[in-house]
N, C-alpha and C positions, 0 to 999 in steps of 0.2 A: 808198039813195044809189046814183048812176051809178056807174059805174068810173072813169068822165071825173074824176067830184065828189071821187071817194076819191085819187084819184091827186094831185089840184089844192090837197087838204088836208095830205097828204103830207108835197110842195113848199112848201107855206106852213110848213110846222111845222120842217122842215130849213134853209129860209132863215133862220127865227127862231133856230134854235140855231145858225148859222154854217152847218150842209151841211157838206155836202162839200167846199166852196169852199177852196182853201187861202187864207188870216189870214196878213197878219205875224207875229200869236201864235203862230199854228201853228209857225214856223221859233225863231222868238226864245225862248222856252220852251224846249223842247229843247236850244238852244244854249247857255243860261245856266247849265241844267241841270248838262250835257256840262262844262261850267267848270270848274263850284264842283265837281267830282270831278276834274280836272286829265283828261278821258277827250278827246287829244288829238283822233283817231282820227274819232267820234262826230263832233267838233266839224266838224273837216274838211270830210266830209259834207255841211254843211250850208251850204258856204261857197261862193262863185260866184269860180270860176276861186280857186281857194288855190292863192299860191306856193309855190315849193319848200322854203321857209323855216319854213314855218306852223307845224309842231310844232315844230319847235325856237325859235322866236322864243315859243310861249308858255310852253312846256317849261323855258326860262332864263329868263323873268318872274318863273314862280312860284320856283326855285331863288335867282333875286336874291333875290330878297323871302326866301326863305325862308318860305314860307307854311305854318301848318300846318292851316287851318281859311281855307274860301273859300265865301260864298254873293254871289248878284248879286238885285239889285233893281231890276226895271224899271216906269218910269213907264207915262205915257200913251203910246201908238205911235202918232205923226201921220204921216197918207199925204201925198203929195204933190195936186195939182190933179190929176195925168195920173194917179196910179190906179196905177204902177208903181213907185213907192220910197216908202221909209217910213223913219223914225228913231224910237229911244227914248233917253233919257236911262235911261242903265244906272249904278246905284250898289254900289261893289263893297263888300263886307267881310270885307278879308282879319283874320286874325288872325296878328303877324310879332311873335317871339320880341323880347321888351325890349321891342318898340313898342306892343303887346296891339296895339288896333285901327286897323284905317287904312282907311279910309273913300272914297276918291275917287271921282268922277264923270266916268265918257266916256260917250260913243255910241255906239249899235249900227245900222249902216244897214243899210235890206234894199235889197231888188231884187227885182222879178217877174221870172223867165223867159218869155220872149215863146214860144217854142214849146210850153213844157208849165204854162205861170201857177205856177208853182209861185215862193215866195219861197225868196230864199238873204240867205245874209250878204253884205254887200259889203264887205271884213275888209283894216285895212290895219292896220300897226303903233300906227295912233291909236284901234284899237280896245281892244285892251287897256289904253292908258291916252294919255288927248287929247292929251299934253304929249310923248308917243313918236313920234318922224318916223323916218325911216328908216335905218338905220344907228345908231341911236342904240338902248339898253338903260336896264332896271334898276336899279340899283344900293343897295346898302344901306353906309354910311358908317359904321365909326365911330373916334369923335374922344377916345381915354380923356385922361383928365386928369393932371398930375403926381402920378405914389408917393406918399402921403404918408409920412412921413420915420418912422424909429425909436430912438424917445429914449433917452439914459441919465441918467443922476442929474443935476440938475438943468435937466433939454430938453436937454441937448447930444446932437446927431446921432452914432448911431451906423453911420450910413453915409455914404459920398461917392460921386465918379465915379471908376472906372477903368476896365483894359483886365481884360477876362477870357478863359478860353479855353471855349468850347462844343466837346465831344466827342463825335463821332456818328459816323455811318457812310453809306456808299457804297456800296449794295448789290452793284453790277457790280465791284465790289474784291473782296469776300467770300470766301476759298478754304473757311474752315473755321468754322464760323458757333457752333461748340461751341467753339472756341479764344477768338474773338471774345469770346462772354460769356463765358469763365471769365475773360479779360482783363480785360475793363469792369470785370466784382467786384472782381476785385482791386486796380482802381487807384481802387473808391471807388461805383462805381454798386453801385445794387440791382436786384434780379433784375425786380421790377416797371416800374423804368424801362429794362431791355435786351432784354426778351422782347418787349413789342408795338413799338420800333426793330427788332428782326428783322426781325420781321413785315412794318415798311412798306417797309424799305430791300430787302425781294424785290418788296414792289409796284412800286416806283419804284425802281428799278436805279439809275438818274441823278441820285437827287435826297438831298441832304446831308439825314437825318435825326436831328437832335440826340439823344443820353442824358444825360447831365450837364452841367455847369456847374461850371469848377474854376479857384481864382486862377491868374494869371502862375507864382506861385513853386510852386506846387504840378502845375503841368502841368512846370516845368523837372525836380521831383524822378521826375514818371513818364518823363520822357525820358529821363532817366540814368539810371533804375532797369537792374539786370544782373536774369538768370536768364531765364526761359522767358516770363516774363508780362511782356513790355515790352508795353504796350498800344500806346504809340506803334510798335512796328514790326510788329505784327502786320496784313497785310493785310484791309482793311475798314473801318480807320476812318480818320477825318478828326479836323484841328482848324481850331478857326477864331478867329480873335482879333475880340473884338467890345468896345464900349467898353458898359460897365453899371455901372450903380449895387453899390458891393459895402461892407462892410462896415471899420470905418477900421484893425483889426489884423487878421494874418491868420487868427490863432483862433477869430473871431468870426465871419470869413468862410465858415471851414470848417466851425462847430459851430452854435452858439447861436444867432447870427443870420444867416447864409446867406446867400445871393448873389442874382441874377436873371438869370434868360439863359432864351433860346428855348424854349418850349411843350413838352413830350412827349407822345407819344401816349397815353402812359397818364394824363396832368394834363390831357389835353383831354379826354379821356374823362369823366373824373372831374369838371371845372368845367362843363364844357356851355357853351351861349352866356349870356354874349356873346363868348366867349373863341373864337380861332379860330386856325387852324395859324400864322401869325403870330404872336402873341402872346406877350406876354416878359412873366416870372412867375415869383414865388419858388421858389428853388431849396434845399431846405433850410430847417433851422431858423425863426425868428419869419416868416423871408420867406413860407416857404411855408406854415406855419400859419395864419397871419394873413394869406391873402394878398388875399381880398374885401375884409376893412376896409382895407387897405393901397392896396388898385390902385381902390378905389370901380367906378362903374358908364360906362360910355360914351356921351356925346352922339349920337344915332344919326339920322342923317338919312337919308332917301329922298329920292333924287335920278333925274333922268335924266341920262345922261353918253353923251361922244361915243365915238366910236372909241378917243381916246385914256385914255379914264376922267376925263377933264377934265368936274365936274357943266356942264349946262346947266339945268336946271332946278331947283329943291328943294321937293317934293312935299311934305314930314313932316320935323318936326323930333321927338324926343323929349331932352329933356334928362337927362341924368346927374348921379350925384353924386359930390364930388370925394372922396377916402378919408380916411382919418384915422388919424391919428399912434395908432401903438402907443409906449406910455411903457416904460420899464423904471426898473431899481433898478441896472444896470450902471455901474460909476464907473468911467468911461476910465483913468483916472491909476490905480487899483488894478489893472484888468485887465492894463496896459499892464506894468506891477510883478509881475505875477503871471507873464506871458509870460516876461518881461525871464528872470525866473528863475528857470524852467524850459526856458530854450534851450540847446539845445545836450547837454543830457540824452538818451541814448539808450536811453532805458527808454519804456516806455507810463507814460504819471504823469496823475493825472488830479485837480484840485485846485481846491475853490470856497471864496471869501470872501467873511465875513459881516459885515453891522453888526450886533455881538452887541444893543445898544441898541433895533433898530428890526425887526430879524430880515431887511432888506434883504441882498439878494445883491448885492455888489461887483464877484464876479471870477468867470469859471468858465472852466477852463482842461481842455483834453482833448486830449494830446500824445503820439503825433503824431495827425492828424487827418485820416485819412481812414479812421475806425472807418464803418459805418455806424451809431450812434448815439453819442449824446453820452455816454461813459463819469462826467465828472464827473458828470452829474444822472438817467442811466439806466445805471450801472453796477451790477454786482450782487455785491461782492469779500465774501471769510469777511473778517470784521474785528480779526482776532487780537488781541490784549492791550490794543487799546484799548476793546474791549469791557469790560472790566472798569470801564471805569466805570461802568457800568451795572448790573455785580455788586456794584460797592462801593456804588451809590446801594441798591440791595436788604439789605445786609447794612446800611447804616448804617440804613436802616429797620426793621430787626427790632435795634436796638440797640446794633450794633455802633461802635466808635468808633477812632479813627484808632491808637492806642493796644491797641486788644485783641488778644492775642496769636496767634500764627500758627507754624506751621511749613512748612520749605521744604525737603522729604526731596528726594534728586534725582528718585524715581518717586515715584508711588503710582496704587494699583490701586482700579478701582472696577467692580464687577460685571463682573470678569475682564480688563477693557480695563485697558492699564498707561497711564497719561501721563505723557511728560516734561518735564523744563526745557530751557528753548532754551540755559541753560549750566551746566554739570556742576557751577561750583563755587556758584549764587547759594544768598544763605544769607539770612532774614528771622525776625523773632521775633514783630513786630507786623504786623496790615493795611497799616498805610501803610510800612513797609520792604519787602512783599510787593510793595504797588503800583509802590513805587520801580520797584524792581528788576525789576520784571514776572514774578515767581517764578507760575510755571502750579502746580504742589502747592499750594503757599499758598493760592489762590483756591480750587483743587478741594475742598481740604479745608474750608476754611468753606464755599462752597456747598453742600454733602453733611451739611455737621453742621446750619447753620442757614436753608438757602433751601429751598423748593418749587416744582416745577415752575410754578407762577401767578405766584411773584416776578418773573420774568422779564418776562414779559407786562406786568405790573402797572407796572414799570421803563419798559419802551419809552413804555408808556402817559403816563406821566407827562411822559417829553419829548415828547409829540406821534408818536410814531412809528407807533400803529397807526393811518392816516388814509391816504387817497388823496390824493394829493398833487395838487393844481389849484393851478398856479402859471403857466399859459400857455403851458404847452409839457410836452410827455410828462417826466414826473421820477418816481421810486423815492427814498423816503429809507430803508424800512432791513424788511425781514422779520425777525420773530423770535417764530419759532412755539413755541409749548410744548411742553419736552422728554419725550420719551413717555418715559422709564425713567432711572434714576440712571444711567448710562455718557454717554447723552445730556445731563442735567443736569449730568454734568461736563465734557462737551464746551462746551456752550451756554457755562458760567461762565467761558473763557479765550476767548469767539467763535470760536467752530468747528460742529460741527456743521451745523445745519440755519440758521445766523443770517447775513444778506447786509445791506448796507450799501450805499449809494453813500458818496462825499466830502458829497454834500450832507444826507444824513442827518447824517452826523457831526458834519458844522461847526452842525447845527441843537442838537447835544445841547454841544457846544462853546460855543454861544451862550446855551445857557439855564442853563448854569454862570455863566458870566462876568457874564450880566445880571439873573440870578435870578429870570427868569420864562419859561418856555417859549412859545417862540413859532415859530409855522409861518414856515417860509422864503420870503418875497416877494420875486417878479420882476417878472412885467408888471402896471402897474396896472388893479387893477379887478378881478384876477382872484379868483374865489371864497376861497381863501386866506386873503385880504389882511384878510374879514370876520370872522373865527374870533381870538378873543379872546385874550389870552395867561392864562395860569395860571401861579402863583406856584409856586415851586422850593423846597419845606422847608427851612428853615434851619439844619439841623444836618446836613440832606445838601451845604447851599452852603458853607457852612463847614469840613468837612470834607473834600469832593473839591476844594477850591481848596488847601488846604493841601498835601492828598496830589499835587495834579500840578506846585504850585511845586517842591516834592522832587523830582521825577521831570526836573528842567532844572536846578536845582544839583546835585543828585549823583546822581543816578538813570541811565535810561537812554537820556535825551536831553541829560546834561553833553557840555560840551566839543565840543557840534555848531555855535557861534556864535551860540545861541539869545538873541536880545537877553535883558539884566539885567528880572526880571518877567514871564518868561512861565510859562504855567501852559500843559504840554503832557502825555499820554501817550503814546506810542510803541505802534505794534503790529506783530507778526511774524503772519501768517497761512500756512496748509498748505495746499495741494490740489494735487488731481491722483491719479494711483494708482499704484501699483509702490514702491519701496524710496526711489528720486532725487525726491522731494516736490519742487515749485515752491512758489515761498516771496512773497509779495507784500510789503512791508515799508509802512506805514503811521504817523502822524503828526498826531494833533488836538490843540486846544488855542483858547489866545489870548494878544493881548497889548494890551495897552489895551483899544478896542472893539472891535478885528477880532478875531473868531473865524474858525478855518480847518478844513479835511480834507482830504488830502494822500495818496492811495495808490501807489505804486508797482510793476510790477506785475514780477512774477522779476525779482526783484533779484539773482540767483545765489547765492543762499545770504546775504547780508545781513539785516541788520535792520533794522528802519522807524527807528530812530533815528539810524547814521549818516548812512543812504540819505539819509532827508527832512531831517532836521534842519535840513543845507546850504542845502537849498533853498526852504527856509521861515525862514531865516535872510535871505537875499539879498533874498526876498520882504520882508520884514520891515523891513530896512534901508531897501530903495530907498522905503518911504513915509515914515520916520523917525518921532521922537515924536508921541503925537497924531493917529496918524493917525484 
């Protein structure tokens, strides 16, 4: 073959594969490429005359959108008649967080450059997307739907609208950022929602970044609080009074069901989208628990909008769903009675009511209320003498009877530990005079002759108490480990020791006396709980601790407290702490018709849980009257 011939076959074989020639393919490829990687830069490059705009016009395309996954799809590329512009019908597939895919169709125009042939993009804002003119953007919309609402006994809403106060901070205020949060703690936030507001209020000096959310009357009591920790005067924070949905008493507001107000850095963290530095969202309790089935999903549109953010166009719609009502077992009119009377109490009290019949919760009251957790259903108190009923239910199981005799030395000693009586002169001859009376010898001593360490266990078990407690929100009903050695078995038999209680443990063993079937305590419906069957209560144990606690309200250690005619209560005195000057919590279970209660109060100054609570479970009592 010639050289001529070799050279001409070449040429032939380079024109069939494209050559050298530069393609609109050539440009457009690369381009689409450079895209779908968000490679600003690359893209540039390839564009004929890009304005000054160009990465950042595509750069806040993709941020609108929020994209996290982008490939493009180009058609046919039809040239013009002249041989120097060409178009492809370009299909994008972004993938945009809620919306999965969105799909849209622009064009991509080229251009031959007449001095060097080479093709470029000829790129205006309707190349990114046909419906984009100039001046105009992006946008991602969204539209959530009304709260759905949080029930109490029979649907009635246990929230409405008010004024609330959001408490944040001002970075450029800031003198002492370690005063700040010991502040915030102390007037009610946690360390997780004031540690990442540091954080943003040094990023944004200028900009109000919320930590909590707290009623009108409880932002007045941190304004007038005296000593070192007034939150309100400490330089760096703010408040802000904003109208929200809150809860219809103020207990409920501050505990159990919780409020709503502005997003935090660490709730946004933690919910991801569709939730965004905007976004108002439980604060606390069932709010914040529950707060996806509550707030449902957001209507999300893709829009183009003007300058003003005013839509012009609407690209994608994706619909939402609306939330749904959380129910509970809360009876306003008990809660309300439960409040009434414990106001004004200057103790920490902390106090849940039961329908002993249905093992519904009524009431739960956790005073005052800016603990971080809810003391009535995650409290953790020794439960002093009203654990004995739980040594009585053990002792009337190995035989004992209300009648079988006892003694009530002022001490007695058990593997070298001495215990005493919480009064010098109590004196009993049988169990249920011991019970009256709350005589600690009397119990030690039958515990010691006729319990073992498994009685214990065996007891809790029976009411329901060794179980994880799933009722819709964090709760503890009661630990009560097995006593490693007799000194500890005599401790464990008056609740001391290693045994903890919430109120809501107690009112559940308070309920399964009164109804005679143990049954797990139910709050919100539907919760695991609520499936778990009740077990029947021995009948010589119901029989006999119902007798032994009406004693303990005619003449015993809860007389003469205003205890309505019929109630069936225990009394308890609990110890802790270290040194010589013991804190004393003084405590309170029982019932009276269907309601069953548990009532702790916590240094009572040397008091006992009968006079302490009695009062206050008397007024409780009263304010629902017969029947309730």
């Amino acid at each position: 073959m010639t050289n001529f011939a070799a050279a001409t076959l070449i040429c032939l074989l380079v024109a069939a594969c494209g050559g050298s020639s530069p393609t609109p393919t050539s440009t457009l490829d690369p381009f689409l490429n450079a895209w779908s990687r968000g490679d600003w830069a690359a893209m540039r490059r390839l564009v004929s005359r890009p304005p000054a705009d160009f990465v950042s016009a595509n750069a806040a395309a993709f941020k609108a959108l929020g994209v996290t996954h982008a490939t493009f799809t180009a058609g046919p590329v039809v040239q013009s008649a002249s041989g120097d512009r060409a178009v492809a019908t370009v299909t994008a597939h972004y993938t945009l967080p809620q919306i999965g895919a969105f799909a849209p169709q622009t064009k991509v125009r080229l251009v031959k450059s007449k001095r060097k042939g080479r093709w470029l993009v000829s790129w205006s804002t309707r190349t990114i997307n046909s419906h984009l003119g100039r001046g105009e953007s992006l946008a991602v919309d969204r539209s959530w739907p009304k709260r759905a609402p949080i029930l109490g006994a029979g649907g009635v809403p246990l929230t409405t609208t008010g004024t609330v106060v959001a408490v944040g901070l001002v970075g450029e205020r800031i003198k002492d950022p370690a005063a700040v949060k010991t502040d915030l703690i102390m007037a009610g936030a946690t360390a997780t929602e004031v540690d990442p507001a540091l954080v943003l209020a040094k990023a944004h000096p200028t900009q109000f970044e919320p930590v909590f959310t707290v009623s009108r009357a409880r932002f007045a009591q941190l304004k007038a609080a005296g000593g070192p920790h007034n939150v309100y005067a400490v330089p760096g924070t703010q408040f802000d009074l904003q109208t929200a949905r809150q809860a219809i008493t103020q207990q409920l507001s501050d505990q159990l069901v919780g409020a709503v107000g502005p997003i935090t850095a660490a709730q946004l963290k933690a919910l991801g989208p569709p939730y965004d530095a905007s976004s108002i969202v439980g604060q606390r309790g069932l709010e914040e628990i529950w707060e996806r089935q509550l707030a449902g999903t957001p209507t999300t549109e893709v829009n183009v909008v003007d300058s003003t953010g005013a839509p012009v166009v609407r690209l994608a719609t994706h619909h939402g769903r609306p939330g749904r009502a959380v129910a509970t077992s809360i009876d306003p009119r008990v809660q309300r009675a439960a409040e009434n009377a414990l106001a004004g109490d200057t103790h920490y009290v902390a106090m849940v009511a039961m329908r002993a019949s249905t093992g519904k919760v009524l009431a739960v009251v956790s005073d005052p209320a800016d603990y971080e957790f809810d003391g009535a259903l995650q409290g953790e108190y020794p439960p002093g003498s009203t654990f004995k009923v739980l040594t009585s239910t053990a002792l009337i199981r190995q035989g004992l009877t209300p009648d079988s005799p006892a003694s009530c030395p002022s001490t007695i000693t058990v593997d070298g530990e001495t215990f005493h009586n919480a009064a010098p002169d109590e004196s009993a001859s049988t169990l249920e005079q011991a019970f009256t009376v709350s005589c600690n010898t009397a119990f030690i001593g039958l515990a010691t002759q006729h319990l073992q360490a498994s009685d214990f266990t065996a007891a809790a078990g029976l009411y329901g108490l060794n179980h994880t407690t799933k009722i819709g929100i964090p709760a503890l009903m009661a630990s009560v480990p097995k006593p490693s050695d007799e000194a500890d078995l005599a401790a464990t038999a008056i609740g001391q020791a290693s045994v903890v209680f919430s109120p809501l443990g107690m009112a559940t063993v308070a309920s399964a006396i009164d109804s005679g079937r143990a049954r797990l305590p139910q709050l919100v419906t539907g919760a695991a709980d609520d499936r778990v069957k009740p077990t029947r209560i021995p009948a010589d144990v119901l029989t006999d601790l119902r007798q032994m606690m009406l004693s303990v309200v005619q003449s015993g250690t809860a007389a003469g407290t205003g205890l309505p005619a019929g109630t069936h209560a225990k009394t308890g005195t609990a110890q802790y702490g270290t040194g010589t000057n013991l804190k004393i919590d003084g405590w309170l279970m029982g019932y009276d018709g269907d309601i069953a209660f548990a009532i702790v109060t916590q240094n009572t100054g040397g008091q006992d849980g009968g006079p302490v609570d009695g009062p206050l479970i008397a007024r409780f009592l009263d304010a629902l009257g017969p029947g309730a």
